[in-house]
N, C-alpha and C positions, 0 to 999 in steps of 0.2 A: 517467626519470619526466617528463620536457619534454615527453614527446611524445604524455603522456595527461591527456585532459579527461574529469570528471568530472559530470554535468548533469542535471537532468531539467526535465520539460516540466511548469510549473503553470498551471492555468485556470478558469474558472467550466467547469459539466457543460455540455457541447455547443459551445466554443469551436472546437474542431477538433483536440486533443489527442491523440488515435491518427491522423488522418490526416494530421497534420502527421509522426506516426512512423514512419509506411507509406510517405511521401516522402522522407525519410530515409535508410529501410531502400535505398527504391529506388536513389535517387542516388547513394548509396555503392557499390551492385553488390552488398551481400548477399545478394540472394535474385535469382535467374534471371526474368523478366519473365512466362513459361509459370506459376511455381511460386505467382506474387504474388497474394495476395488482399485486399481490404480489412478493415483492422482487425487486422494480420497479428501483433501481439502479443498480441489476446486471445482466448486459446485456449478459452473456454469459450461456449458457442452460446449459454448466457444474456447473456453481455456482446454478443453478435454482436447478437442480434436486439433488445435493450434500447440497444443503441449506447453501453454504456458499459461503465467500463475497473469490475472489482471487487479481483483482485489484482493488487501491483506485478510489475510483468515489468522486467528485464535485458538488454540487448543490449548488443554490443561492435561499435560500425562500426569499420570498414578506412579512414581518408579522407586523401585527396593532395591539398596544396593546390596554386595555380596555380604557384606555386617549385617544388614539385617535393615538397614535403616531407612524412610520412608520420605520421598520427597516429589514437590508438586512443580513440575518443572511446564513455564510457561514456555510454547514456541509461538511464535507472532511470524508466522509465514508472511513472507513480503514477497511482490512482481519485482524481475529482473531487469525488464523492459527500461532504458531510458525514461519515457515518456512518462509513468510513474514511478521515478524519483523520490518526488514528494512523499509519495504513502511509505518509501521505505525510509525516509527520514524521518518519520514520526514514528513509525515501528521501532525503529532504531532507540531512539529517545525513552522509549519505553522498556528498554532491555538495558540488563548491565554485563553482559556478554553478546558474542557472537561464534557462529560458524561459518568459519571462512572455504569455501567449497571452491576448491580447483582440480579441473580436469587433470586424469592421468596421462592422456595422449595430446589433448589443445595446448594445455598450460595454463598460464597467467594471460587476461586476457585484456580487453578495455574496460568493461562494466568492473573486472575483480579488482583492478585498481582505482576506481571512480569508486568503487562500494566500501574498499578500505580505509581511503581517506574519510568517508564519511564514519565509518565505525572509530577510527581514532581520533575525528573531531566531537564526535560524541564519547569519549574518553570511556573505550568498551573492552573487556577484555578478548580477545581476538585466539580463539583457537584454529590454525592452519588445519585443513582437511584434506586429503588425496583420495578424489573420489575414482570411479573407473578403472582403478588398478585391475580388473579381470578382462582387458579389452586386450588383445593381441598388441596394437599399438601403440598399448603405453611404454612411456618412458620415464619413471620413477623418478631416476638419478637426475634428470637435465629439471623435472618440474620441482625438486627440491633445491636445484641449483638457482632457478628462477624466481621460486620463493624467498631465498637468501637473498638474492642481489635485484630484484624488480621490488621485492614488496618490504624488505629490510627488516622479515621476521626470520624467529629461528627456524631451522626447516629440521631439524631433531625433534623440535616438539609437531612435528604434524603427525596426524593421525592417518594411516592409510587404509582406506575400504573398498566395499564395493557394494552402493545400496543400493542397486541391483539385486544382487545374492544375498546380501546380508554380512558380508562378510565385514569385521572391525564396528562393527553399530554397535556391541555391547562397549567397547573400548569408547565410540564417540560419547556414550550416557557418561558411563564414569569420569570422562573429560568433564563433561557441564557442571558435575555435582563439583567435583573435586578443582575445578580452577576458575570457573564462574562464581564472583563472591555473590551472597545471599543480600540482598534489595535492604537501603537504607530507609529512616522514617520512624515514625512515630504513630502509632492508633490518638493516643491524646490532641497531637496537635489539629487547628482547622483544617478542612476537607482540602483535598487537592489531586486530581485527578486527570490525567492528560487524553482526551481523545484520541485516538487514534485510526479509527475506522468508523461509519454508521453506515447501515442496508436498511431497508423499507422492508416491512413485515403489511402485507394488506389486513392483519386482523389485529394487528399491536401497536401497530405505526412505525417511527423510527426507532432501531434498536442499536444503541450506542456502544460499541465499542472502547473500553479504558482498561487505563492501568494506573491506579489507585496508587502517588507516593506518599499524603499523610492523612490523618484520619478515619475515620469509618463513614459508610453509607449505606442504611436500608431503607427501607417500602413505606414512607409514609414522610420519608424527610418533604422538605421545598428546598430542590436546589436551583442553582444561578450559573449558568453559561456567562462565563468572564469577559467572552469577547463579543453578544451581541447584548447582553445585559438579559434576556429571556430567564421567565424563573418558569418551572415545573414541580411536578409533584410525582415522587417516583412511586411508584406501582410494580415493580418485579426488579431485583438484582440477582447475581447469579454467575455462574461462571462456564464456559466450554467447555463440552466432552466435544463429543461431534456433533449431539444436539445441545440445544440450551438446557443446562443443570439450576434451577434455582435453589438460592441461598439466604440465608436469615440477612444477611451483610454480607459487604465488601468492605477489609481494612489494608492498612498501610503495605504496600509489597506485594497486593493481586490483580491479576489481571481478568477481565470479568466485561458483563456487559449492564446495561441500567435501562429499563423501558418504563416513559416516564411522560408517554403519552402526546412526544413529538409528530407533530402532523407528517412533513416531508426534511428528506435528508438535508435540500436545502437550508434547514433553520438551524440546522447542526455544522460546525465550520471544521476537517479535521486538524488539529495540535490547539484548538478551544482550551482553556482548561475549567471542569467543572466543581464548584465550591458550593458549602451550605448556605443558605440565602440566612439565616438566624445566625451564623458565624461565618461570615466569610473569612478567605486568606487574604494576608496582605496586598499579595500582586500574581497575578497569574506564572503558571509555570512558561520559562524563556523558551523561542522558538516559532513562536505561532505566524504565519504569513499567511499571504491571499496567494492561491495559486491564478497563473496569468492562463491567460490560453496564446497560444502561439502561431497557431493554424487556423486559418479563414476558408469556410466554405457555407455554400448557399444551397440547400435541399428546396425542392418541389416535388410536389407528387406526380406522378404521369397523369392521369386525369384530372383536372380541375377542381371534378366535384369531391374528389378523394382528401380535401382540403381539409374538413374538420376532421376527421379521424386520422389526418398527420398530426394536427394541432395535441388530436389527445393523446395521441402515441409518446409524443416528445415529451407531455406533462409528466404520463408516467414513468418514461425513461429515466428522468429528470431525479425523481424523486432515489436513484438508486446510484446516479452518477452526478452527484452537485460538480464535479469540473467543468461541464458539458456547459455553456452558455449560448443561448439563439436568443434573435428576436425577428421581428416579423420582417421580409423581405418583398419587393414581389419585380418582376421581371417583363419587359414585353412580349417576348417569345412565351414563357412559359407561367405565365400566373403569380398567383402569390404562393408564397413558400419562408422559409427560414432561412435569417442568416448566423451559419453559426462558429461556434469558438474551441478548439481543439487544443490540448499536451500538446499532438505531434499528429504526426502521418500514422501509426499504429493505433491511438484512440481515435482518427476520425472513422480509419476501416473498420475498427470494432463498433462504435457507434452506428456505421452505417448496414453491417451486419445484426448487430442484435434487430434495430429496427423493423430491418425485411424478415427476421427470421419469428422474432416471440411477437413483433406486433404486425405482423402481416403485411407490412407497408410496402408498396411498389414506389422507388422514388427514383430522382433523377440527382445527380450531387454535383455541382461543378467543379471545375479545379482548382485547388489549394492554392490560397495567398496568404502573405505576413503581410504583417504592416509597416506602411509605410508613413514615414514624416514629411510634411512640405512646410518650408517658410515660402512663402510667395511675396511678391513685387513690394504689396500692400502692409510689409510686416506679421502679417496673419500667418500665424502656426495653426497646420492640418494637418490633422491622422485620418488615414484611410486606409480599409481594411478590404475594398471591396472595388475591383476595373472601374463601375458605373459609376463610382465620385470621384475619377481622376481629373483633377486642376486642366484646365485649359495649360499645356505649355506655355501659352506666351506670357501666363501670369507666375510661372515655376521661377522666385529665386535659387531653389538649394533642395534638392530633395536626399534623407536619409532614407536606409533601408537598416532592417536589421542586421547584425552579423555574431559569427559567436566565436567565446574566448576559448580556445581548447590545447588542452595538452597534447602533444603526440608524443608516444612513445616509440622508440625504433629498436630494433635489435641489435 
């Protein structure tokens, strides 16, 4: 276990976060120079062309240091995006380091201090990064002054590159190895495994994403999902290159995936923790919550009869984004349709993007609502998510709406 680092890359959106990963990838020799593309962990042409990261990705680098010495350095790419939070708090939870990635010219931004607190409530070690130092308008001095008094780390130990060019990437490896401590646990002890990510495989089924802190797991156990009680029988473990590497096991300190012959993503919850059904662990690992949806909106198809094949678009969707919640809607103007439940403004456009794009769908989306609370006349507490169940006024005691707690920071 000495010889694996744990880590992911945190940042404000557009600090340089996948191509700091793509240089990486590269350095290490993962991926052949011919094969290399930019952005090479995110697989979906929405992130390509949007330039941003949606689901956490996995990889396993190979890296040798200048001694000689041979280490498996886990990066757990997380989205910068607000909206998915969540998935970088379980990533997080999963790593016992990070990279802290700040612009040479922006600086410190909102996301870098909202991602810091969460790297030091998860009690991570925290290496400052200065990425874009090769832009014309950077500013070294003022983002290292920034560093020191916004984010109250040392700004002598940050690292400065540019992974763009490549410039300081060998310096950021030697950071991981050399100040990221090696993953605590036990192979003896009962299984304990934290999810962190699953995608839908149409010939595998769901394919889980963990990171394994005590015992071991291979292909023939029966394991137990802690937080819906579900047992399975695994059938492949293995770990990330860029494609899936199968492994004899997965033990204490790896990060890896388990397919185990889960129908749909939905029956997988992420921050689950998964244990051995003939030994289970005491009590699941801390952390796990129901992600909420926040955002209300109703889909219809333009045509009527275009109905079922929204129906089965959405199943499929479904199976690859469990935040995603709908249920059936229907409208006098425009038919029946779905009403559904969004992160935010950024997953309902992506939802409603992928839709039109990989499943063909023409639809009509209406505008975004939160929910709302009514006590009315009668005593009766109402949540309503949707214009067409609003209370008659004259029976409205008290209505809440949502609001949010936020820090501002100012110059």
């Amino acid at each position: 276990m000495q010889d694996i680092r744990n880590f992911s890359i945190i940042a404000h959106i557009d600090h340089g976060k996948s191509t700091l990963a793509d240089r990486l990838i590269q350095i290490t020799g993962l991926v052949e120079q011919r094969d290399f593309r930019d952005q090479i962990l995110d697989s979906m042409d929405i992130e390509r062309e949007r330039g941003i990261t949606i689901k956490s990705q996995a990889v396993t680098l190979p890296y040798t240091d200048p001694e000689g010495r041979s280490f498996a350095l886990n990066l757990i790419d997380t989205p910068g995006h607000v909206d998915f939070s969540y998935e970088v708090s379980r990533a997080l939870a999963s790593c016992e380091g990070v990279l802290l990635l700040v612009d040479a010219a922006q600086g410190v931004e909102a996301q870098t201090v909202a991602n810091l607190y969460a790297a030091i409530e998860h009690n991570l070690e925290i290496i400052p990064v200065i990425n874009k130092i090769d832009l014309i308008s950077a500013d070294i001095e003022r983002v290292k002054e920034e560093i020191e008094v916004d984010l109250g780390l040392d700004s002598d130990m940050a690292i400065l590159c540019s992974a763009k060019e490549g410039t300081g990437v060998e310096q950021v490896l030697r950071a991981i190895v050399e100040r990221i401590p090696p993953p605590k646990g036990s192979d003896e002890d009962p299984l304990q495994a934290l999810i962190f990510d699953a995608h839908y495989d149409s010939f595998r089924g769901t394919i889980v994403s963990c990171r394994v802190f005590s015992g071991k797991i291979r292909p023939g156990d029966s394991i137990r999902l802690m937080h819906n009680k579900a047992v399975h029988r695994v059938e492949e473990v293995g770990i990330f290159r860029l494609e899936r590497e199968k492994r004899k096991e997965l033990s204490a300190g790896e990060v890896g995936y388990i397919i185990s012959g889960i129908k749909t993503v939905s029956d997988v919850q992420i921050g689950d923790t998964v244990t051995l059904n003939s030994n289970p662990a005491a009590k699941p690992l801390p952390g796990f919550k129901e992600v909420k949806p926040v955002v209300f909106a109703s889909i219809y198809p333009v045509s009527t009869d275009e109905y079922r094949a929204l129906t089965d678009a959405l199943e499929k969707y479904k199976l690859n984004d469990a935040a995603l919640i709908y249920q059936k809607d229907s409208s006098a103007a425009l038919g029946l349709g779905f009403r559904c439940g969004f992160l935010g403004l950024l997953h309902l456009e992506i939802v409603q993007e992928r839709l039109e794009r990989e499943f063909d769908q023409s639809i009509i989306m209406t505008s975004p609502t939160v929910q709302y609370h009514f006590i009315l006349t009668n005593g009766q507490e109402l949540t309503v998510d949707n214009p067409v169940y609003y209370p008659d006024p004259a029976t409205i005691e008290k209505g809440l709406e949502p609001y949010i707690r936020a820090d501002i920071l100012l110059p």
